[in-house]
N, C-alpha and C positions, 0 to 999 in steps of 0.2 A: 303685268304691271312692272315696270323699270324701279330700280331705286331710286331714283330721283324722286318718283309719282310715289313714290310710299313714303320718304322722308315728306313731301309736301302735306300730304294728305295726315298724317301723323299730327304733323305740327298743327292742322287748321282741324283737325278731330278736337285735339287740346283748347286750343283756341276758341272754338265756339263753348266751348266751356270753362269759359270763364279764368283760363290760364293767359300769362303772358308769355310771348313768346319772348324766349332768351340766348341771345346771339351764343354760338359756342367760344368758349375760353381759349386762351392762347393754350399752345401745348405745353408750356410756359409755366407753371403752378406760382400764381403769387403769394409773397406772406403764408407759404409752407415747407418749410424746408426740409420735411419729412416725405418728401415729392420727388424724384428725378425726372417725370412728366407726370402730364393730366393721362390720370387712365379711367376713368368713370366721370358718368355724367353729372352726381354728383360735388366734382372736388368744387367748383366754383360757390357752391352754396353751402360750403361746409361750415364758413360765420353764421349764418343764420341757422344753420341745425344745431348750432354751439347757443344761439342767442347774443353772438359778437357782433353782431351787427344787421341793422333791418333796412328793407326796402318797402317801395311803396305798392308791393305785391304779395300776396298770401299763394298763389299759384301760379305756377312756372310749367314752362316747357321748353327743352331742346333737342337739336342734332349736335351732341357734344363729339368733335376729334379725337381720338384720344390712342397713347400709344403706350406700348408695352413690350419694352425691351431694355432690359436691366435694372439690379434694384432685386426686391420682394416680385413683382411680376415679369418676368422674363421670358418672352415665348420666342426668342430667337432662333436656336436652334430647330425648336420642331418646324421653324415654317417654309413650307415646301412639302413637308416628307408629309402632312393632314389635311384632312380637308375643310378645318376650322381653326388652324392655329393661322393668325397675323399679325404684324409689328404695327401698323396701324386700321384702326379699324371707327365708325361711328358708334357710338351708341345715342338710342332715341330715350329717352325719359322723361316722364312725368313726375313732379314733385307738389307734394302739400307741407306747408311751415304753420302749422298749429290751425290746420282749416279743415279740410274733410280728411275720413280715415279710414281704416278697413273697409268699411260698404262701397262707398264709394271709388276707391281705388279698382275694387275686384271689379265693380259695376263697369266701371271705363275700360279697364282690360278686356274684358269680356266681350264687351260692345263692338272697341275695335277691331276687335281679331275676328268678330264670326258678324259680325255686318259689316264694318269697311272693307275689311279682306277676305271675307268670306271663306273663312275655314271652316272646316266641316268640322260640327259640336260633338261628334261624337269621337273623332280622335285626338280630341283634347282631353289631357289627364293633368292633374294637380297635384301639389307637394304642400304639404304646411306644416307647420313644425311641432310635434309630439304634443306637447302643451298647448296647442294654441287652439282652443275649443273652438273658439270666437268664429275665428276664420273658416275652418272647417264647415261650423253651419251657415255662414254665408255661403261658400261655394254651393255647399249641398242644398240649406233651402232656398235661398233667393235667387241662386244661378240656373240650381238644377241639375248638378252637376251627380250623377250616379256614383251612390258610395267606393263600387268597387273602381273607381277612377279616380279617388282624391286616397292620397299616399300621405300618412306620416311619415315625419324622419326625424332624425338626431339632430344634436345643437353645430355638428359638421359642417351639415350640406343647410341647413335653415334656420339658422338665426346668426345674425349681421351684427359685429359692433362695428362702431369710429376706432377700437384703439382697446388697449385696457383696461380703460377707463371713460368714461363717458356715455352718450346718447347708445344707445341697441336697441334691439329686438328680433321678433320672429320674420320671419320671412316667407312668402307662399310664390313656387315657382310654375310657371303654366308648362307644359310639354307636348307635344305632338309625337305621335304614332307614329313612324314612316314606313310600316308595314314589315309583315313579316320574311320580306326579301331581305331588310335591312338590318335582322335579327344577328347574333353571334353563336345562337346555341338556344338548345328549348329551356334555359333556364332564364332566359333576358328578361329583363325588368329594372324600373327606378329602381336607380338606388342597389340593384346588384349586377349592373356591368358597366363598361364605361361605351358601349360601342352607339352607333347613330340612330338607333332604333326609336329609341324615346328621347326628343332632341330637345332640349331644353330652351323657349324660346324667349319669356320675360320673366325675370322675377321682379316680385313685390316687396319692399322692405318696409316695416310696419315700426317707425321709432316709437319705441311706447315707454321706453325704462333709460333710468340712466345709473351706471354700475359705479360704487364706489369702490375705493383702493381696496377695501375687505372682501371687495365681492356681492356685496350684499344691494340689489337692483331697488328701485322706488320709481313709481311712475313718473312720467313727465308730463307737469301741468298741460303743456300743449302737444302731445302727439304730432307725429309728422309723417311724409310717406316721402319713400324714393325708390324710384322704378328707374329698370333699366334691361334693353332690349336693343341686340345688336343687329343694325342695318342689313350688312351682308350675309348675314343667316336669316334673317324671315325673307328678304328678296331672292335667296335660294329658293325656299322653300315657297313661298309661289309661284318663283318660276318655272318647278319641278325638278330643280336640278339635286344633288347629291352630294356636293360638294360646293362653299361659298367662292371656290376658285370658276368654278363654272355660270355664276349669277352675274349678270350683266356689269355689276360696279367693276368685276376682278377680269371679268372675262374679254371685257375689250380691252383693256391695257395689255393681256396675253395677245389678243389680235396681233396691237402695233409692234410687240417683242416678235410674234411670226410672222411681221412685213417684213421687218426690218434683220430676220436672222435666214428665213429663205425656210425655215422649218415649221412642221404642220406639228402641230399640239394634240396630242393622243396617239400619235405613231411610234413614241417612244419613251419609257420610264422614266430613263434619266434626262432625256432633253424635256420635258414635262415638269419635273420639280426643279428643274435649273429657272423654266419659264416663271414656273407662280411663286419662286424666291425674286427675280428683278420684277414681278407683276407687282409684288406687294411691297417689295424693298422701296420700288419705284415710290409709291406712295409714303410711306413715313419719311423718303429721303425726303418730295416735294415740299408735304406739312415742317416737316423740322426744319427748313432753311428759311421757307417762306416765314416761320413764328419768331428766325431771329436765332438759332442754334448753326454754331459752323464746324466744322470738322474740323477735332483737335485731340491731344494726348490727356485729355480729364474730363471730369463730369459728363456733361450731356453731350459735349462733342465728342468725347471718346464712342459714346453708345454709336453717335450719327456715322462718324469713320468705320465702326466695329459694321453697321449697318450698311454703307456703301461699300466697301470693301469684301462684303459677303457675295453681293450682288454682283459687284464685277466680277470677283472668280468664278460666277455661274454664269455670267454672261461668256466668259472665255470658254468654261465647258461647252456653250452654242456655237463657239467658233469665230467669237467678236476677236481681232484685235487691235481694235480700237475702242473710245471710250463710247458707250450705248446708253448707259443709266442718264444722260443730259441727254440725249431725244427721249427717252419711254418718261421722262421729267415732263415733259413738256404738251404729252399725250392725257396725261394727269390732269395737267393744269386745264386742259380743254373739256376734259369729263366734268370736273365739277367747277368749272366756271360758275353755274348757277346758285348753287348753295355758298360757294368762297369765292366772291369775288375778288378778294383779296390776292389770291392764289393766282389766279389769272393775271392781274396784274404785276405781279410778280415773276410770272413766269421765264424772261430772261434773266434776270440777275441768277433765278433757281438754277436754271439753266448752264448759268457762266460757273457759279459755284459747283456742281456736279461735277463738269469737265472737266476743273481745276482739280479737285481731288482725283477722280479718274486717271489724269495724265498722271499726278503725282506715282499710282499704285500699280499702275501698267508697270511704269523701270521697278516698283520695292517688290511686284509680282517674278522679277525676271530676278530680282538679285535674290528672293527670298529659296526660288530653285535653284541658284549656282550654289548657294550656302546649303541649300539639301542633299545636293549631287557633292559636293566634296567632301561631306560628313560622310556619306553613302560608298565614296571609294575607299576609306580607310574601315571601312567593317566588311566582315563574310556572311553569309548564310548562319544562322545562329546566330547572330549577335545582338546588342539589342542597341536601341535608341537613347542616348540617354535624354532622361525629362526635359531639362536645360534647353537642348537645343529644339525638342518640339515646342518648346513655351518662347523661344524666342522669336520661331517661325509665326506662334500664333499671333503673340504679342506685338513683334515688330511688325510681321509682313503679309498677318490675316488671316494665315494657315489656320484653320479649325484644324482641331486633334485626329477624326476623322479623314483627313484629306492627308494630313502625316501620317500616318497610319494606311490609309489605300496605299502610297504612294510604298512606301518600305516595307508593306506586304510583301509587295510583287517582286523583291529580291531576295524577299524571304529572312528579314530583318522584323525584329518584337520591337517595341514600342514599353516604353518604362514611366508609365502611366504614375504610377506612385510619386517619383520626381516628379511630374510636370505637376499634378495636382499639387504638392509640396511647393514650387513656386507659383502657381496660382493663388496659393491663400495668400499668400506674401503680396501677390498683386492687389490683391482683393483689399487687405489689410492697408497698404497705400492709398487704392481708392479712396477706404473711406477719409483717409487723412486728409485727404485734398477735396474731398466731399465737402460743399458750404449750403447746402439745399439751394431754395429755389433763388438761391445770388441775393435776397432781402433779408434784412432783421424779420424773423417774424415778431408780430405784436406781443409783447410781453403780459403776462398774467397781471401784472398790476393794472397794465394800462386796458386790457381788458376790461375788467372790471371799472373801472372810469367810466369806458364806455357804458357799460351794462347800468351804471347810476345815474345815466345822462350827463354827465360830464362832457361837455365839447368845449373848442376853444375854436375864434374865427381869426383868419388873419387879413391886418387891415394893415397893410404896410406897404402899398405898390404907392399909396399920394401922401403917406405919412410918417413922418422915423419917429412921430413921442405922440402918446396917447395915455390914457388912464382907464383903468379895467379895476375889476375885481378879482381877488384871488381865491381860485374856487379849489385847491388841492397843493400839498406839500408835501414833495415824497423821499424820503432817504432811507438808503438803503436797501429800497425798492419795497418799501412798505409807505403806508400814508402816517403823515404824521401832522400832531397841529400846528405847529409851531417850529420857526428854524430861527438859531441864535446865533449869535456872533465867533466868526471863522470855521463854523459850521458849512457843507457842502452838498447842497441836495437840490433837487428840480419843482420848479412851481409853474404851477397850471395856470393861466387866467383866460377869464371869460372874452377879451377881447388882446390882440395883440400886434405890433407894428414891427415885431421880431418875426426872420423870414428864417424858418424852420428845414433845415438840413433836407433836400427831396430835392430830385430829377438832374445830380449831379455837382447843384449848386450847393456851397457850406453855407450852415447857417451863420445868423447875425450872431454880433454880439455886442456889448452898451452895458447900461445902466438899469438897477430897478431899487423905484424907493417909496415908503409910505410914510407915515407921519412920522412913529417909529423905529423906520430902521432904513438901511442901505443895504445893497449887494451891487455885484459884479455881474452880470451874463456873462460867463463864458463863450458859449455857445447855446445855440439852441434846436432840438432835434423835432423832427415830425413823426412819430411811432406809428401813428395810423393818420388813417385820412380828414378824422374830424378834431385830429389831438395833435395841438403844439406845447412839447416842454423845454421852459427855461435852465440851462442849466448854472445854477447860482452859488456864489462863494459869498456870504453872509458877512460884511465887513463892520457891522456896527447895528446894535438894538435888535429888536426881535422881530420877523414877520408870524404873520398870524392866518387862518383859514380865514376867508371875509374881510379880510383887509382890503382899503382903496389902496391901490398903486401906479404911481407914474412910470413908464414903459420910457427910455429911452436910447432910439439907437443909434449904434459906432457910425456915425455921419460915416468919415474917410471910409471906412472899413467897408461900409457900402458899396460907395460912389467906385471904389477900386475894385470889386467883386463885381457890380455891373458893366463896367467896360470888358472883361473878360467873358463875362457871358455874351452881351450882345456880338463882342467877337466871334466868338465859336458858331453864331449863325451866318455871319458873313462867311466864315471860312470854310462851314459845309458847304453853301451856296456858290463857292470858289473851287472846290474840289469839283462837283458833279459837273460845273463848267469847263473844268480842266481835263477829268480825268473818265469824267462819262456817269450816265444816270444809274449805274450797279452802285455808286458808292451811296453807301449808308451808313446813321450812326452806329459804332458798337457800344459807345457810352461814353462818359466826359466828367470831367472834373475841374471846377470852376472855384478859384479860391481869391482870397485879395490880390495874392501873389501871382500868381498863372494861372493858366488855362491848359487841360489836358483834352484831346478828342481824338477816338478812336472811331476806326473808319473800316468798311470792306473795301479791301481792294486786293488785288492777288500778286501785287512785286512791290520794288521799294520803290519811293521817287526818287529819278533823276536829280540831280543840282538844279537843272532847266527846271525840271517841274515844280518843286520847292522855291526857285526863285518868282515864279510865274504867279504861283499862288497869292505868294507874299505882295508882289507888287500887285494883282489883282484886289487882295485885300485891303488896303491903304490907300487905294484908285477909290474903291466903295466908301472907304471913313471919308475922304475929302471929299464924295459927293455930299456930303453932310445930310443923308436920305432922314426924313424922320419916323420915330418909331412910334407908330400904331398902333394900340391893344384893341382887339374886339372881341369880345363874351358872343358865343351863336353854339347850338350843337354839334355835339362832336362829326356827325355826318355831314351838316352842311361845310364845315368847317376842312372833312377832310376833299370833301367835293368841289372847294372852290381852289384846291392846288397847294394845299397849307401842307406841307412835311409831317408825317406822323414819326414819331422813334417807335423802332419794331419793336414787340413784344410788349410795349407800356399799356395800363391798364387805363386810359380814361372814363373820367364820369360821362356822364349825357351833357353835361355844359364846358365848354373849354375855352382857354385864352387864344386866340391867335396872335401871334407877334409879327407885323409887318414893317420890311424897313423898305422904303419905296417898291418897288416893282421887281426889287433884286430880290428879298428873302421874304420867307413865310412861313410859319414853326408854328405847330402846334408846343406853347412852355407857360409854367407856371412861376418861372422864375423874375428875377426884377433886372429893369434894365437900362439903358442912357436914355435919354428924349431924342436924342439925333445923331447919329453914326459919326458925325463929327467930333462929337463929348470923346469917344475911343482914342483920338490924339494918332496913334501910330501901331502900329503893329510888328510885331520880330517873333518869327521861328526859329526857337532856340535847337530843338532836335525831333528828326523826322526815325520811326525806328518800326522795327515790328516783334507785334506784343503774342502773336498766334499766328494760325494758317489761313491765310484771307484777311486778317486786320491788320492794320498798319496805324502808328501812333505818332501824333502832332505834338509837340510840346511847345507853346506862347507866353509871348508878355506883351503887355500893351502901355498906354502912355508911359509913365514917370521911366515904370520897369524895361519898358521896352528903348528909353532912351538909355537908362543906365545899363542893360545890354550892351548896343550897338558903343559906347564908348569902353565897355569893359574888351571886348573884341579888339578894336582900335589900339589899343593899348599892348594887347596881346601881341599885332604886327608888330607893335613899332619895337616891343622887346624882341622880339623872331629876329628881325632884321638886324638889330643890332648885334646881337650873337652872331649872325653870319655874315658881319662884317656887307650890310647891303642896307639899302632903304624901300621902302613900302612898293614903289614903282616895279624894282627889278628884285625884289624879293621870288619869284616863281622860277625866276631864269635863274638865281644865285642857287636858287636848291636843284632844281634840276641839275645846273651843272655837277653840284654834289653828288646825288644820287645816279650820275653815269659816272662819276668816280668809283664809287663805292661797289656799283656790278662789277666794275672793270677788276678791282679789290680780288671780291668774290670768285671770279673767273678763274681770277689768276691761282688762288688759293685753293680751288677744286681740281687743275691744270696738277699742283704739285701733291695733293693727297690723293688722285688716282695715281700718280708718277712711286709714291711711298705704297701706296697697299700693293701696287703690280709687283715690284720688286721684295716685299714680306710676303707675296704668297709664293715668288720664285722660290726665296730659301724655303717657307716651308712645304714644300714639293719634297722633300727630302724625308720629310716626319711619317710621312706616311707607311701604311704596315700592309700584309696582304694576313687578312682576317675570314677563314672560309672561304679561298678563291673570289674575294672581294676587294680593292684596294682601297683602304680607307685613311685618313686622315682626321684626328681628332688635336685640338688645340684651343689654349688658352688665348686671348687676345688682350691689347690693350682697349680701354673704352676709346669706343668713337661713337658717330652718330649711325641711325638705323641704316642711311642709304650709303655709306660706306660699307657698314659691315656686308650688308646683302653683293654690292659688289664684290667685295671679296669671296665672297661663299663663292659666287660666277664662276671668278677668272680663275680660283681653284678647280673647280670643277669641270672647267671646260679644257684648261691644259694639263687634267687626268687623263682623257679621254674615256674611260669607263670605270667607274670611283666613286664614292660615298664621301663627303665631305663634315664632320661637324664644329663647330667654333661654340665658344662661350666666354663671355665678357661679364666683369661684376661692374657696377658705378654708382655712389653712394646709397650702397644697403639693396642698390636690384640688381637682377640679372637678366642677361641676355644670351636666348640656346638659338642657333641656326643649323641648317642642315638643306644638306643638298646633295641629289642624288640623278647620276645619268641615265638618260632615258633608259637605252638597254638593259638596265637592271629592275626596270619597274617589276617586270614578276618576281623579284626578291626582296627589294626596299622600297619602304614605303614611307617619305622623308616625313610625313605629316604623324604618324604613326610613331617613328623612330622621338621624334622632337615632345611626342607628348607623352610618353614615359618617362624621358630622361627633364621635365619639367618640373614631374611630378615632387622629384627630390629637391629641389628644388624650391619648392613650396609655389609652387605655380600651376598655370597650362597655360597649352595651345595648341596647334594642329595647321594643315594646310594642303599645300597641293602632294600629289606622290615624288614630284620633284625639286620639290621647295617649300621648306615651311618653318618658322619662329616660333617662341613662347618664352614665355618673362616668369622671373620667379621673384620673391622677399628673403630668399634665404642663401645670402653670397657664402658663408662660411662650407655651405656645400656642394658648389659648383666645381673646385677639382674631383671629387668623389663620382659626382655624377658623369662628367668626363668621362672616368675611367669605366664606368659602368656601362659606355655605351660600345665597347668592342665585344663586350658580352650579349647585348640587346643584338647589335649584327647579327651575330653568330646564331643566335635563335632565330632572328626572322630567317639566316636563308636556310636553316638546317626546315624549318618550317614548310618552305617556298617548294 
């Protein structure tokens, strides 16, 4: 039975009873910012095990994606060197939200594993959690299940909370025997080894209590259940194999890595864990690009870099050198074509991104080794590494500690773990600064509860800017309140509303709100969740009240100017993928009265050409004067008739499409002109980039975009005047300028090597013979770096066999060089010399054996140090 045939069969076991099946979640965690991905099946229904939110189903099932690499679950490292650790993986689960519960759950377990998959009953053995009576004698009486095979345990290994605080409970995990070949020693058993023996296949999580801050647990009116059972370990394990690298999901992707490496998988240790780290790398890489994550220096693209960049240095162990992880991409996307279709379509942009990063880490692979090897010349046998420079190997250029470490073994160099770990927290500690969970507000506890009272608010503002509602909620200070009074500042709910609520990049509205009694201001207005729009209001006069009727009404302009920049930003996607090719995609956008921001995948800058290209493509599309079409249909058919989806967004079952003739097709919930003509004009103010693969639009339209193109205008006409030219031959006036100005420059390089050749003549004279060395040490005036290093040169080389050092102070820093002839390399070592004499310096640095710099903060002791380096000689060659 393939994984494929057991995910299907999984899903339609569930299904015919009475569960809905439900699509897996983006890797994406929405509305949790306690997330860096989805790693259980779980997270997506974690509102409804809270009670935040309900659907029109009591039981569910999925094949959830889900990935675990950095964060609280981190399985990075091991994967490769186990035969169950992976950075992404499936899990199958069944959930109950307050509908059946322990019987039934164990019942379905049960069923499935020893009639659909027919597992032998008697090598299955049980866990249930010390207290938990219940379960126990379900297993034992209604299952059947022989006492000496159901296993109590600790609140450790079986019992589940959310957090600590909230929904919990016990837990009951099913296990399989894999015989006693598979044992570690005649003591194995649950629960007292870790090895493959008793493999642990589903557990059961039994929500029954919810824990308050004291501790103290109380049942929950509605019980829940949440299971969860990893694809690639039960499709091992009927296919007989011993490890989930060898079960069919893992084991052909290894195939296409031993087409494409020339090498056979089992003939060799290390070329085996190099395979099943790109088998599996391969996959998280596919899912994480395809759900909208790109490879960068934070968050979840740091983990996706940290994850591709593993992958390549294991594919280099196999011998690649070139980029591999974009084909084994792409082998991927062909395996579960069937379950993700998404994935498959995606496949070449996956694809294009791969290789982008690949190429990028191939050159930081090559510099990350020159930067190894020249640390590596200036130490002996004993010496050690310091922390520093492994953490910047790992940090900048990928190097795991382990690989620094092989690496400076083998010259018989220690490794200085204590430092690197000492700036690893430091890194860790940045993380989390820059850490913003899953990129959304989560729902706040007030608004929560809104919910939970039936509070919703709908919005009716796409045919309407003034309407009249009811005010069902008044919040300041993020508590409810009854009443808000005059120059008072807080947010109002109403039951109905013509204010367009801050979501999918567009600002919200902002107008008027008034009842019999009183006035405000909207400020603005935010959408916290999906069924809740709040006012944010500045109270200018008399009181509002909870129940109050009030007239809603909105900033007409403030609109009308916020919709041409939006329906922009579809034209101007629509103009990119025609420009620049079907990889480009949203990365997100910002839609204000004022401009417009749209960030895009693409992997270089635009041209002047292509920026102009766009622009006038876009202003071609407003003066077709296309009109814009909204149609309500499901989100399937919607994405199936050619409509643009933005990656990663969560839609409902119903969506808007926005059509503007035959040219665009957006899936947006946003408001926008009646005809591409209302947009007046279009101007690209600046084209930039925002990360690695995104590149950034910044626009203006009508009003804005004419007072643009004249504030520009203006600009010339000042240029020109200063230079003494006008608008026409303004490019030729400057030009001719700027071959002035080289010719300047020439000239004044011409006469500063003509002055340093002749200052290193005189000082030819300074020099001293130190230990049969001839050395030269001197103070210099400041110049720039690529002077002084010439000078170090032409010292050096009309020594003929010599040590050279200089040092320059220039407001408050210093400047140490040193340079030394080759012939002397077995006695000086310039990179070694330069980095002691820093140290006094209050600095460092280091370099080649024959050339090397370092800067210090501390000028007052730069003659001192000087002097201290005839001494430093004399050691190294008394040494040598």
């Amino acid at each position: 039975m393939t994984g494929n045939e057991i995910r299907q069969r999984f899903l339609k076991f569930f299904m015919d009873r009475g569960h809905t099946v439900v699509k897996s979640s983006q890797l994406i965690p929405h509305n949790d910012p306690t997330l860096l991905f989805t790693n259980a099946g779980m997270n997506q229904f974690k509102d409804l095990f809270l009670g935040h939110e309900t659907r029109d189903y009591k039981r569910a099932v999925s094949a959830q994606k889900c990935v675990r690499a950095g964060g609280k679950h981190n399985d990075l490292e091991n994967v490769g060197h186990t035969a169950r650790h992976h950075t992404f993986f499936e899990m199958l689960g069944n959930f109950s939200f307050g509908d059946y519960f322990k019987r039934d759950a164990i019942s379905f377990a049960w069923e499935f594993l020893t009639s659909e998959l027919r597992l032998p009953k008697e090598r299955l053995w049980i866990t249930v959690f010390r207290d938990d009576d219940e379960a126990y004698q379900l297993w034992k009486d209604m299952i059947g299940v022989p006492e000496e095979r159901i296993v109590r345990m600790g609140e450790k290994d079986n019992f589940w909370s959310m957090g600590d605080t909230g929904p919990c409970g016990p837990c009951s995990e099913i296990h399989i025997d894999q015989g006693e070949e598979m044992a570690c020693g005649p003591n194995c058993g649950i629960g007292q080894c870790d090895c493959d023996r008793y493999l642990e296949l589903w557990n059961l999580v039994f929500m029954q209590f919810n824990r308050d801050a004291e501790g103290v647990m109380t049942p929950l009116p509605r019980p829940s259940i949440d299971t969860g059972m990893g694809l690639e370990r039960i499709a091992a394990v009927l296919q007989g194999k011993r490890s989930n690298y060898d079960g069919d999901l893992l084991r052909s992707v290894i195939a296409e890595v031993e087409r494409l490496s020339g090498k056979v998988y089992g003939e060799n240790e290390q070329d085996d864990i190099a395979m099943r780290v790109v088998a599996d790398h391969s996959r998280s890489t596919a899912f994480l690009i395809s759900d909208g994550v790109l490879p960068s220096n934070e968050g979840r693209g740091y983990v996706l870099r940290r994850i591709m960049r593993r992958a390549a240095r294991h594919a280099r162990n196999l011998g690649f050198d070139r980029p591999v992880l974009c084909e084994v991409v792409l082998k991927v996307a062909d395996i579960m074509r069937d379950a993700y279709p998404e994935l498959h379509e995606r496949r070449d942009y996956v694809a294009k991104v791969a290789r982008n990063e690949e190429e990028r880490f191939l050159q930081t692979l090559d510099n990350g080794l020159r930067l190894l090897n020249n640390e590596l010349q200036g130490l002996h046998p004993g010496d050690v590494l310091s922390g520093e420079v492994a953490f910047r190997l790992y940090d900048t250029f990928g190097f795991p500690l382990d690989l620094t470490a092989d690496i400076v073994a083998g010259e018989g160099i220690g490794m200085d773990d204590a430092g690197f770990e000492r700036c690893m927290e430091e890194q860790r500690e940045k993380a989390r600064g820059h850490w913003k969970g899953s990129g959304e507000e989560a729902v706040g506890t007030i608004y929560k509860e809104l919910l939970q009272d039936g509070i919703r608010s709908a919005f009716v503002g796409y045919g309407q800017l003034c309407g009249e509602s009811e005010v069902l909620a008044i919040l300041s200070d993020g508590a409810l309140t009854g009443e808000a009074r005059e120059g008072e500042s807080v947010e109002i709910v109403t039951a109905l509303t013509p204010f367009y609520g801050e979501s999918g990049g567009q600002q919200g509205d902002k107008g008027l709100i008034a009842s019999a009694s009183a006035r405000g201001t909207v400020r603005t207005t935010r959408k916290p969740a999906p069924n809740l729009i709040v006012h944010q209001v500045t109270v200018e006069g008399g009181c509002f009240r909870t129940g109050d009727r009030v007239t809603l009404t909105v900033d007409r302009e403030n609109r009308t100017a916020t919709a041409l920049n939006h329906s922009a930003t579809h034209l101007l996607q629509a103009a990119l993928v025609r420009r620049l090719g079907n990889h480009v995609k949203q990365a997100g956008s910002l839609v204000t009265p004022e401009r417009l921001r749209f960030d895009f995948i693409h992997f270089s800058a635009l041209t002047p050409d292509d920026i102009a290209a766009v622009e006038r493509e876009v202003n071609t599309r407003i003066r077709a004067n296309y009109p814009v079409n909204v149609t309500e249909m499901p989100v399937e058919e919607a994405v199936a008739s050619g409509a643009t989806a933005l990656f990663g967004e969560k839609y409902g079952e119903t969506v808007r499409v926005v059509a503007m003739g035959d040219y665009s097709r957006e899936l947006c919930g946003g408001t926008h002109v009646g005809a591409s003509g209302d947009i007046g004009c279009f101007r690209i103010v600046q084209e930039s980039g925002v990360a690695a693969g995104v590149r950034r639009i910044e626009a203006v339209t009508g009003a804005c975009a004419i007072e643009a193109m004249e504030r520009e205008t203006a600009l010339l006409d000042e240029t020109a005047a200063l230079l003494k030219s006008d608008r026409a031959h303004l490019a030729v006036r400057l030009r001719q300028m700027l071959d002035h100005e080289k010719e300047l420059e020439r000239q004044l390089e011409q006469l500063k090597g003509k002055q340093a050749a002749e200052q290193a003549g005189n000082m030819l004279d300074l020099a001293r013979d130190v230990a049969g060395v001839k050395l030269l040490v001197a103070r210099v005036a400041a110049s720039d770096s690529k002077n002084l290093r010439d000078m170090v040169d032409q010292l050096r080389d009309r020594m003929g066999s010599g040590a050279v050092v200089l040092g320059c102070a220039d407001g408050g820093k210093v400047s140490l060089l040193a340079g030394v002839t080759k012939d002397l390399a077995g006695k000086l070592h310039a990179g070694n010399l330069v980095r002691e004499l820093a140290a006094l310096v209050g600095g460092k640095g280091g370099g080649r054996p024959d050339f090397a710099q370092a800067g210090g903060n501390r000028p007052e002791q730069l003659d001192a140090a000087l002097q201290a380096a005839e001494e430093l000689v004399r050691g190294m060659v008394a040494r040598s």
